[in-house]
N, C-alpha and C positions, 0 to 999 in steps of 0.2 A: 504494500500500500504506500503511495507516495505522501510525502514525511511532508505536509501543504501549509505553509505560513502567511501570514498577510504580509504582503513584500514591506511595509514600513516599519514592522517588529526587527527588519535583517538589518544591521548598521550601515554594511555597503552599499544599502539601497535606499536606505531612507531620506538621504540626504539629494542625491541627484533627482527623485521624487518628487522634490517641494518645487521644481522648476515648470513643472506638469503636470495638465491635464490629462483625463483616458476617457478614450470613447469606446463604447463596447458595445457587440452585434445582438443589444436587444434594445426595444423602443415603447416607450409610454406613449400618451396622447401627444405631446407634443413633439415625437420624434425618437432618433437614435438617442441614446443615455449618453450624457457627457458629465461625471464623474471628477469636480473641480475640489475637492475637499483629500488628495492622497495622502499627503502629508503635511498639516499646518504647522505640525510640530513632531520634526523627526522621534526628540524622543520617546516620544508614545507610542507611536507606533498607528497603523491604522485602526479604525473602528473593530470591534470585537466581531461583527455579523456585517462585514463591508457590502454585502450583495452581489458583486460581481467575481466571485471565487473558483468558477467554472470555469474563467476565460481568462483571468490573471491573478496569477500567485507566486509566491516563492518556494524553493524546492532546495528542502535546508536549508545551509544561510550562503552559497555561490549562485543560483541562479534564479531568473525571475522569468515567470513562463506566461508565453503571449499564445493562446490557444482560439480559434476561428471557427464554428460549426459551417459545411457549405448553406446551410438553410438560416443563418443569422442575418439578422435586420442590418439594412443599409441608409446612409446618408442622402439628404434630397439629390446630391450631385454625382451619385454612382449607385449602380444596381453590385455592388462587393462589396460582402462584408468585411468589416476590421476589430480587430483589439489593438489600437494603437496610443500611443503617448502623445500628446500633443503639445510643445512646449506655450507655456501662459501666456495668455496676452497681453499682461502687466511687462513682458520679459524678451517681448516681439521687436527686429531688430530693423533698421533700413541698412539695404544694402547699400555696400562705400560707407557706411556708419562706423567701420571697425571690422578687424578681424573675426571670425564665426566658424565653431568648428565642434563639429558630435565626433566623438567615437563611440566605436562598441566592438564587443566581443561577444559574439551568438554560434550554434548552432542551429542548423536546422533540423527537427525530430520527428516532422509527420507530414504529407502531403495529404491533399483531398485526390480525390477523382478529378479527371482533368474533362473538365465540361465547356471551357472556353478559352483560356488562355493559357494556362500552365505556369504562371504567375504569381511569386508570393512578393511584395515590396516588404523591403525592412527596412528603411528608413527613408527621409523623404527630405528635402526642403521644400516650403510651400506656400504661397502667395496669399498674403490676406483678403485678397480679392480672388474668390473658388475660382468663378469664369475664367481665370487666367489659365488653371491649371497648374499644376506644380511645378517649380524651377526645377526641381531634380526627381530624380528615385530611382536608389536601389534595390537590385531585384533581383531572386534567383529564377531561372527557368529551367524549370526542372521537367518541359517537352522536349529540352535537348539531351545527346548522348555526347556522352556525360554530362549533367548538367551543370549550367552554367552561371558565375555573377556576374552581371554587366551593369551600366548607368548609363540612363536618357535622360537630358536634358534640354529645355527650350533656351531657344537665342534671343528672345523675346518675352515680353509680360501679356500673351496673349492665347488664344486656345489657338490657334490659327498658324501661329510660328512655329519655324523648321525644329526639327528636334535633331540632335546628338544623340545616337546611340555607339556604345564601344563595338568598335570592328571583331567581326567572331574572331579573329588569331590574337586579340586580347585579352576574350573573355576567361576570365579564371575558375578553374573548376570549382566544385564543389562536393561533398559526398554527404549523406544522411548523417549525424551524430557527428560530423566533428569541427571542431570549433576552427572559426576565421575572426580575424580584427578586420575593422574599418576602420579609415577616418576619412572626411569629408568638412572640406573645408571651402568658405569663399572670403575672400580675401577684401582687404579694403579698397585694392585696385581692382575689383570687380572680378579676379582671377577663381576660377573653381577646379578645385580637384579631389578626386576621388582616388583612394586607394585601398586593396585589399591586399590582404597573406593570410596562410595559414597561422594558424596559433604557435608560436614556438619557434618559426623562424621568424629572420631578418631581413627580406625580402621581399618588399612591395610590388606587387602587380597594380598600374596604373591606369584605372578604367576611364576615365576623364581628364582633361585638360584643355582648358579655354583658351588656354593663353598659346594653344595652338595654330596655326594658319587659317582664317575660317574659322575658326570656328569661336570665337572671344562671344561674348555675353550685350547684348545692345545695350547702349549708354539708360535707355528705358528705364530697365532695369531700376536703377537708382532713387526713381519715386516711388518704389515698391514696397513696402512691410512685410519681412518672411519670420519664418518658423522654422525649427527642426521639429517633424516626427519621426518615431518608432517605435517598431511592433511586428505588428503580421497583419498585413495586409492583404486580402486572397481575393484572385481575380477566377475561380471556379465555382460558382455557386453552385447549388442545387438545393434537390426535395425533401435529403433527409440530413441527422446532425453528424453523420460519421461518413468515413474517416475526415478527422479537423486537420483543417492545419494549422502548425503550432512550431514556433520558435524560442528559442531558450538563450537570453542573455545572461552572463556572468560578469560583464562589462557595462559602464554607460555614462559617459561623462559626456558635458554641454559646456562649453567656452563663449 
């Protein structure tokens, strides 16, 4: 039986918490649940009966697990569900404001049935304005053999704008259970990169870089307000709650 904690009882976790909001794949009247209360006060810990324990927990005191039903409730502006982090809006940053930078260290533990995409995004940057669509996101696809991590990003603050995605001979593999680092950074000169490795070594694979020919980020940009998210984000819905998919950080820091 797995050993299931409220992730703000874990010391590792309760701190980068207090940065974030969680939205989770069920909905009241007014919508999907967005869960703004994780941790006001790391030392406590979260609520004794938090509600959402199904879909986000801690697993001892190394990992914090983001679990997805294919049949969970979705956002007005996507038919996929998510269990994601959403950083605050008190904490929401303009780009060229400063340097901005998530890391994390995840596995990935479960896939759904691949019903449309084959798609899990684990972290995200993303525009205060939905209509734009997200600046970034990381993503395993695990319809390829072997599957793979890559990052798409727009050059523009609009749904409309060309996207960057990383060329297959850079996509970096992946395998079921075992741990990879990110970091993903955009810079005050408007510059974005993304990098992945394995856990344990020292050796970046570089899935993004703007400050490449072509492919730099529009001056746009700049009147924007983003966000980092993370989680699991799954682009395979369906009818019933299994197989979830479901991601496991033991990593998570926000700059």
């Amino acid at each position: 039986m797995m050993d299931k904690k409220p992730p703000g009882s874990v010391p590792g976790f309760a701190t980068v918490l207090t940065h974030f909001d969680l939205e989770i794949p069920v909905a009241d009247a007014s919508g999907v649940i967005k869960i703004t209360t994780l941790a006001s006060d790391p030392t406590k810990g979260f609520a004794a009966d938090p509600g959402y324990g199904s879909f986000f927990w801690a697993l001892g005191s190394t990992q914090l697990i983001f679990a997805v039903p294919p049949n969970g409730a979705v956002t007005p502006n996507s038919h996929f569900p998510r269990t994601e982090l959403s950083q605050k809006k008190t904490e929401r940053w303009k780009v060229g404001g400063g340097n901005h930078t998530l890391r994390g260290t995840f596995a990935l533990t479960s896939v759904p049935k691949i019903t449309e995409k084959g798609e899990i995004t684990l972290a995200q940057i993303h525009d205060d304005i939905s209509d734009n669509g997200p600046l970034l996101k990381l993503m395993c696809d695990y319809n390829a053999r072997p599957w793979k991590l890559l990052a798409e990003y727009r050059t523009e603050p609009k749904k409309s704008s060309e996207i960057i995605h990383t060329p297959d001979r850079q996509r970096e593999s992946i395998i079921l259970n075992k741990a990879m680092d990110y970091e993903i950074m955009l810079s005050s000169t408007h510059v974005l990169t993304v990098k992945v490795r394995k856990t344990g070594t020292k050796t970046w694979s570089v899935l993004a870089d703007s400050s490449q020919k072509g492919q730099a980020l529009d001056a746009a940009w700049e009147a924007e307000t983003c966000y980092f998210k993370a989680g699991c984000y799954m682009f395979d819905p369906g009818p019933v709650a299994t197989p979830v998919g479901e991601v496991r950080y033991s990593m998570l820091s926000v700059e």
